[in-house]
C-alpha positions in Angstrom: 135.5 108.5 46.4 133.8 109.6 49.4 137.0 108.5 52.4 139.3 109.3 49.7 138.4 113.2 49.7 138.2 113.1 53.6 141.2 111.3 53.6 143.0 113.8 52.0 141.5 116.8 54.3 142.4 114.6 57.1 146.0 114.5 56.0 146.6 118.2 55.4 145.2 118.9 58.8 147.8 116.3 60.1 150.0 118.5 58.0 149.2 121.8 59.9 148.7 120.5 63.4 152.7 119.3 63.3 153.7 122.7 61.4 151.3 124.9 64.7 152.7 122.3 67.2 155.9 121.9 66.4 155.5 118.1 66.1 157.7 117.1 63.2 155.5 114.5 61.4 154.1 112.6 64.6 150.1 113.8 63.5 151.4 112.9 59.5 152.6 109.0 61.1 149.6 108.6 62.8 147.1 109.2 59.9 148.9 107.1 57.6 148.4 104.4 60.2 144.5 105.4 60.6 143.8 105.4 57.0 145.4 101.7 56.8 145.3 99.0 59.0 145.9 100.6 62.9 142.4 102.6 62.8 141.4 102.2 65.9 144.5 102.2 68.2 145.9 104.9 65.9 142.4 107.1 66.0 142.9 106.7 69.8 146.7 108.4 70.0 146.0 110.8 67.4 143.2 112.1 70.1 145.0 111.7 72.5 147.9 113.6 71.3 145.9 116.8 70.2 144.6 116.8 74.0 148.3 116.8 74.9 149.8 119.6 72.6 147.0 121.8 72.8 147.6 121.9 76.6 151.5 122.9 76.2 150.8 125.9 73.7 146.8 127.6 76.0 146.5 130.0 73.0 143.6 131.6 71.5 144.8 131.5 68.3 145.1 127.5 68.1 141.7 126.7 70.4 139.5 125.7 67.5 142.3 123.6 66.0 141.6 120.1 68.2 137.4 120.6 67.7 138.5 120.9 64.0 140.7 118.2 63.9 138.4 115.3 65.9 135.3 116.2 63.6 137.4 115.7 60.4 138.5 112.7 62.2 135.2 111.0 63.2 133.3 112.0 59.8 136.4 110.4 57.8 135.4 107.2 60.1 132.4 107.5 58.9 132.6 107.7 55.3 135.0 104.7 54.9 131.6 102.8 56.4 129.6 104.6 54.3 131.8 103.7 51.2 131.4 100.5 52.0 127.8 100.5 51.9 128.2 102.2 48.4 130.5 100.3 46.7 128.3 97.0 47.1 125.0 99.2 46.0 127.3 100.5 42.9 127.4 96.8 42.4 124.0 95.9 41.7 123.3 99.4 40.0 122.4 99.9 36.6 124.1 103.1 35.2 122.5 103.5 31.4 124.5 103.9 28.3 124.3 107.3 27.3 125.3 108.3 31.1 128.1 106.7 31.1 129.2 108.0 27.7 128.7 111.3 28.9 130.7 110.8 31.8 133.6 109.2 29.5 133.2 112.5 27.5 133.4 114.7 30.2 136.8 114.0 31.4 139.6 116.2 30.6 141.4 115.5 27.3 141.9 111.6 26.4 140.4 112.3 22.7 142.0 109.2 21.1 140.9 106.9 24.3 137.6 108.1 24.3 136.8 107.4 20.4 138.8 103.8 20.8 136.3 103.2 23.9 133.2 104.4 22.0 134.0 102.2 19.1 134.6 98.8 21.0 131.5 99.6 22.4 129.3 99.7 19.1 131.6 96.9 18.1 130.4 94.7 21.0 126.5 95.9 21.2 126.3 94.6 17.3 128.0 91.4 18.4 125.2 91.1 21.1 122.4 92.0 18.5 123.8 89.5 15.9 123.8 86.4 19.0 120.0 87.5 19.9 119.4 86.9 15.5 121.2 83.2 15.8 124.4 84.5 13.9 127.8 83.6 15.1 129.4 86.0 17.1 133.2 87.0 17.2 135.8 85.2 19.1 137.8 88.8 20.4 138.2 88.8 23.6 137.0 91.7 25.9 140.5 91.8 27.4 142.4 95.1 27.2 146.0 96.9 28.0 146.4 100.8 28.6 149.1 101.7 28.0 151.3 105.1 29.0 152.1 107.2 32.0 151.0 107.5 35.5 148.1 109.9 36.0 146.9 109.8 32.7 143.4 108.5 34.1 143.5 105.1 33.2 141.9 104.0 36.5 138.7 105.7 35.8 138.4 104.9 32.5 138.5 101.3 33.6 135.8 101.4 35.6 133.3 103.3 33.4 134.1 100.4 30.8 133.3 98.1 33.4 130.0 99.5 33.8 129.4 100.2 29.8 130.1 96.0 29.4 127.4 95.7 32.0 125.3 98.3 30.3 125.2 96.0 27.2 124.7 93.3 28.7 128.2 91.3 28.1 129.2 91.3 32.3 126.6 90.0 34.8 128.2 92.9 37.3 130.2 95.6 36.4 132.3 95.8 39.4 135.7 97.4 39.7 138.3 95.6 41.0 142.0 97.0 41.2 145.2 94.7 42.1 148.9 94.6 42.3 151.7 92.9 42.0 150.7 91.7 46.1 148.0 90.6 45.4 148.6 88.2 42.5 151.8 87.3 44.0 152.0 84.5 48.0 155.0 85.0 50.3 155.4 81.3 50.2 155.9 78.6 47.6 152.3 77.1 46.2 150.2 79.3 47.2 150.5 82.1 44.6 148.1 80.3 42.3 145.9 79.7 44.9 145.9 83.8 45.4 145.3 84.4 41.9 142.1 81.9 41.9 140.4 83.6 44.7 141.2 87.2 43.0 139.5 85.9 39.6 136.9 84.2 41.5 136.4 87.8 43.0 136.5 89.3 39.9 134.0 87.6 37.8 131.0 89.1 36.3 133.3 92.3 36.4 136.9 94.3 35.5 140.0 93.3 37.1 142.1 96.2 36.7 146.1 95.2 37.1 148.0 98.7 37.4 151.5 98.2 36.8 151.5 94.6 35.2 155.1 94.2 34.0 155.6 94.5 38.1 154.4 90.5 38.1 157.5 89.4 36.0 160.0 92.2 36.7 162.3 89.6 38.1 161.4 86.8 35.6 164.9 85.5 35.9 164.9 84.5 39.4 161.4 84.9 40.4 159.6 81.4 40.3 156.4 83.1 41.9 156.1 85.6 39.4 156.0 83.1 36.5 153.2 80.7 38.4 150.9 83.7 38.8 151.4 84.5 35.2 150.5 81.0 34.2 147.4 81.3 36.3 146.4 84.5 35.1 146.8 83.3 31.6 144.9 80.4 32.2 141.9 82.8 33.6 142.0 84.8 30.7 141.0 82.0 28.3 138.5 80.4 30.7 136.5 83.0 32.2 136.8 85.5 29.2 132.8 85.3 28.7 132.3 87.6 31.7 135.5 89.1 33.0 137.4 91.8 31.7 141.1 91.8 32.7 142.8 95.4 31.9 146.8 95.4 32.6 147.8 99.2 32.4 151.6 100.5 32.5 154.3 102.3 30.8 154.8 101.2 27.0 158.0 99.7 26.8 157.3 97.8 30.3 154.5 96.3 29.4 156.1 95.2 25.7 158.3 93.6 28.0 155.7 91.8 30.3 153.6 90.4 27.3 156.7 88.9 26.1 157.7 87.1 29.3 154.5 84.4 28.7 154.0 82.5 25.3 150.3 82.9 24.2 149.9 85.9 26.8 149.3 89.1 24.2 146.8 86.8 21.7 144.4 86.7 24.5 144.2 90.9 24.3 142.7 92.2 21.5 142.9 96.1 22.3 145.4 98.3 23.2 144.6 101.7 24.5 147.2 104.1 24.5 146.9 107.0 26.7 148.8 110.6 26.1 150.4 112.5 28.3 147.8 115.5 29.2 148.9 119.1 27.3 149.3 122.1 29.1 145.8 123.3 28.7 144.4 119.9 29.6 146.8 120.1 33.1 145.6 123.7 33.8 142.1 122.5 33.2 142.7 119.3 35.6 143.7 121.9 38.3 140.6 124.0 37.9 138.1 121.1 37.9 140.0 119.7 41.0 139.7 123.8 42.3 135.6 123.6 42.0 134.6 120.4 43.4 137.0 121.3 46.4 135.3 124.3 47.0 138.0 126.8 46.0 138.3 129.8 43.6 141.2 131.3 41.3 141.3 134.4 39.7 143.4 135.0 36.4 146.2 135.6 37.6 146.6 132.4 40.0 146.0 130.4 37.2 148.6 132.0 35.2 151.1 131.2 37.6 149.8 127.6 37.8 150.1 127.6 34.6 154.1 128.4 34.2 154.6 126.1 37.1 153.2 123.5 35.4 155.2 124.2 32.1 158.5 124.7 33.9 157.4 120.6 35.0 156.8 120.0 31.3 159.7 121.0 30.1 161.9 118.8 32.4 159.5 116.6 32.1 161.7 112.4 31.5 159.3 109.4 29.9 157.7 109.0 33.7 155.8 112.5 34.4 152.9 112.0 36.5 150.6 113.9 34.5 147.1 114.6 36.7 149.2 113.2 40.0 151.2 116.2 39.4 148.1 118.3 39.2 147.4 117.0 42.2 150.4 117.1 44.4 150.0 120.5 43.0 146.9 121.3 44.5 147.5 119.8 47.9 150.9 122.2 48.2 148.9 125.0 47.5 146.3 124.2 49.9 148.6 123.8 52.4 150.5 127.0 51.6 147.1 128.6 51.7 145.9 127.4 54.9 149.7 128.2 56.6 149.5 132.2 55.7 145.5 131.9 56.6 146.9 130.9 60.3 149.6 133.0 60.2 147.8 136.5 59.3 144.5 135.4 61.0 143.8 137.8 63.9 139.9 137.6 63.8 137.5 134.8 62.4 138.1 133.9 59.2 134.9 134.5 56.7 133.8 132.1 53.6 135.7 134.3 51.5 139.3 134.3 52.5 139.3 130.2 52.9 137.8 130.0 49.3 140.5 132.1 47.8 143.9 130.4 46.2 146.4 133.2 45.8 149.1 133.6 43.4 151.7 133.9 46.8 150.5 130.1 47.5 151.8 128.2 44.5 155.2 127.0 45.8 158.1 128.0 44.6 160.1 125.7 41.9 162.9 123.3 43.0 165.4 121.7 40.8 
């Protein structure tokens, strides 16, 4: 996503503006407010504030920091509209089939998803053929369950089936639409089925994508409001199944534990997608992908030491690793520690060169 990359770069600059001014995380606070709800009053102090700290330190060395800073500022501004603007033309597009089976194919690892996806989708294009010929078509639902642990892309492979259903025909949409436990769930008693209506009603003609479902009844004992939005949800899942695709994604166990909280709830999904934890070589390929389309480059020997860091994480690995979030985090840490020693050793403008280059020196140490 377009803000989500800027958002990112905007963060990290937060990051070194507080390590250069010696601001603790004031810059940090204020971005997680600009990239919620306090944008513009938010936007405002965090200008404000660079005008303020710049004055206190006069040096050379930190001029271009605040030009830096406001452009990454106003151009993430700009790209959350222009997201906007996206997401409702990715609406009405019409990706082809064999496009978005390539871009399924593409992604790192996830052999076992990728041939379960592939085969529902022959599954349902003959259903489709045999309706057009007048011959009864099957009564599975197009409801599904990923199941395994965080970062283990089951986001995106939600919404590329999204956009295969629509591909075949089988959702009048395609649109993506991700919830949690908030949104399916009112502060105030009556009004949680009401919530879940409108987020169906939303939804329709797409996927509604429920990341951590078990969340809903994790306090089925005392937790009225969990149950009634259950109720509704299973309700929508029978009525609107002809074009909507519900996908509830979690650990395993959990979600064994959320289907059996609602009679009747696991009959109306008839696939289960089970999603492994990445291997070594899939993680060290996630962290050069991430590498290229960020505009870095790693020699041999940086990836080696990625590469022990990453098994040294595997090996302590417990039944919740984070798989391509820890790729991530990863990434972002040696960013950071990249762009720290690039301020600290700069005495003259930096060229393309030296702020494409990850060195070994920047992948953290290990703690714990």
């Amino acid at each position: 996503m377009i803000s989500e990359s800027y958002k990112i770069k905007l963060e990290k600059e937060a990051k070194k503006l507080d390590s250069i001014y010696g601001t603790g995380n004031e810059f940090e606070k204020l971005v997680a407010e600009i990239t919620t709800e306090r944008v513009v009053e938010a936007s405002l102090l965090f200008l404000k504030k660079i005008g303020e700290e710049q004055k206190k330190i006069n040096s050379p060395k930190t001029e271009k920091l605040p030009n830096e800073a406001r452009e990454l500022l106003f151009i993430f501004l700009g790209s959350r509209q222009i997201e906007n603007m996206i997401d409702v033309l990715k609406e009405e597009a019409n990706f082809p089939l064999p496009e978005l089976l390539h871009n399924l194919d593409a992604l790192v690892g996830l052999e076992n998803v990728k041939h379960q996806v592939t085969d529902l989708i022959a599954y349902n294009q003959i259903q489709q053929l045999r309706t057009k010929k007048g011959l009864a078509k099957s009564n599975r639902t197009l409801h599904m369950a990923f199941l395994g642990n965080p970062g283990t892309g089951k986001t995106t492979v939600a919404r590329i089936v999204g956009h295969m259903y629509k591909a075949i025909g089988l959702l009048s949409k395609g649109h993506f639409i991700e919830a949690s436990r908030t949104d399916l769930i009112a502060e105030y008693q009556g009004q949680t089925a009401i919530k879940v209506k409108r987020l169906i009603n939303r939804a329709k003609g797409g996927v509604l994508f429920i990341d951590e479902a078990y969340s809903i009844t994790e306090n089925n004992h005392a937790d009225s409001y969990g149950k009634e939005s259950l109720t509704e949800l299973t309700k929508a899942l029978e009525d609107y199944r002809d074009d909507l695709v519900v996908i509830v994604a979690g650990y395993t166990d959990l979600m064994e534990q959320f289907f059996e909280s609602n009679p009747g709830l696991k009959s109306r999904f008839n696939s289960f997608v089970f999603f492994e934890d990445y291997s070594i070589d899939e993680l060290v390929e996630i962290f050069k992908n991430i590498c290229e389309e960020s505009d870095y480059s790693v020699d041999e020997a940086m990836i080696e030491k990625v590469r022990l860091w990453l098994q040294n994480k595997l090996d302590a690995k417990n039944g919740n690793f984070a798989n391509g979030r820890v790729v991530r985090n990863l990434f972002d840490d040696i960013t950071m520690n990249q762009a720290k020693r690039l301020v600290r050793n700069a005495h003259e403008e930096l060229d393309k060169s030296f702020l494409e280059k990850l060195l070994p020196e920047d992948v953290p140490e290990l703690r714990g």
